[in-house]
C-alpha positions in Angstrom: 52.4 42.5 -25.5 51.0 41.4 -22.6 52.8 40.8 -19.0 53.2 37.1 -19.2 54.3 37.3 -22.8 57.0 39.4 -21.6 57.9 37.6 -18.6 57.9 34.2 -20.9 60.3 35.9 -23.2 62.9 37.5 -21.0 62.6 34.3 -18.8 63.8 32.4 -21.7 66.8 35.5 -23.1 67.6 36.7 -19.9 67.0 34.1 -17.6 67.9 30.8 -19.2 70.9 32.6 -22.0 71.5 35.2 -19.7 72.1 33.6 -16.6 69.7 35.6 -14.6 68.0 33.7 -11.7 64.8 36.7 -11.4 63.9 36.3 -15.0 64.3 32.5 -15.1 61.9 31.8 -11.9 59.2 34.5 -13.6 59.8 33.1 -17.1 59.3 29.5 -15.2 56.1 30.9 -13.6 54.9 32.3 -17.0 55.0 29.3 -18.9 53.5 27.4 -16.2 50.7 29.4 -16.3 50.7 29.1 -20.0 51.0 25.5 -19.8 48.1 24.9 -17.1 45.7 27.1 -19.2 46.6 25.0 -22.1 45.7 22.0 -20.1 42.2 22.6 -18.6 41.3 24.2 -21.8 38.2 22.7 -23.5 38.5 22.4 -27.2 34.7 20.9 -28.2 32.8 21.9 -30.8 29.4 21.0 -31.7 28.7 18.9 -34.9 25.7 18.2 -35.7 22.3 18.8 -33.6 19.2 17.6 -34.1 16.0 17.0 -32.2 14.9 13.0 -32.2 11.6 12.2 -32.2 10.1 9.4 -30.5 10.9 6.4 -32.2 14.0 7.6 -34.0 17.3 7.0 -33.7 21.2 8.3 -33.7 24.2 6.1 -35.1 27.4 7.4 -34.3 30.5 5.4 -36.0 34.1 6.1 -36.3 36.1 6.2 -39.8 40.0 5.3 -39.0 42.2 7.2 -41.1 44.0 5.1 -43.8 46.8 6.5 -44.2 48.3 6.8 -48.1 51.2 4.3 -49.3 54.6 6.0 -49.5 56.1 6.6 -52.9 59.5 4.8 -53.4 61.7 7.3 -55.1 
């Protein structure tokens, strides 16, 4: 378990249920940190790749989910 796990963890028992400042303000820290990373993380995956050549061309279109009718029960 790694140092911010831990300080997450006892920030939330000891800190927020227990009543201890120390371990709330690190726990805070902690998931702050967490939460940034999570932020300015960049999820992109590549697809499809191809080289054009002159003359052709790329179409890219959007399919909207259609969502299935509820059963009535």
């Amino acid at each position: 378990m790694g140092i911010f796990e831990t300080a997450r963890q006892r920030g939330l028992y000891e800190g927020l249920l227990g009543g201890s400042r120390r371990w709330l303000v690190l726990g805070g820290l902690a998931w702050g940190f967490r939460a940034l990373a999570w932020a300015v993380h960049r999820d992109e995956r590549v697809l499809y790749r191809e080289r054009l050549r002159p003359g052709e061309q790329l179409v890219i279109t959007e399919r909207r989910f259609q969502p299935k009718r509820r059963r009535k029960r």
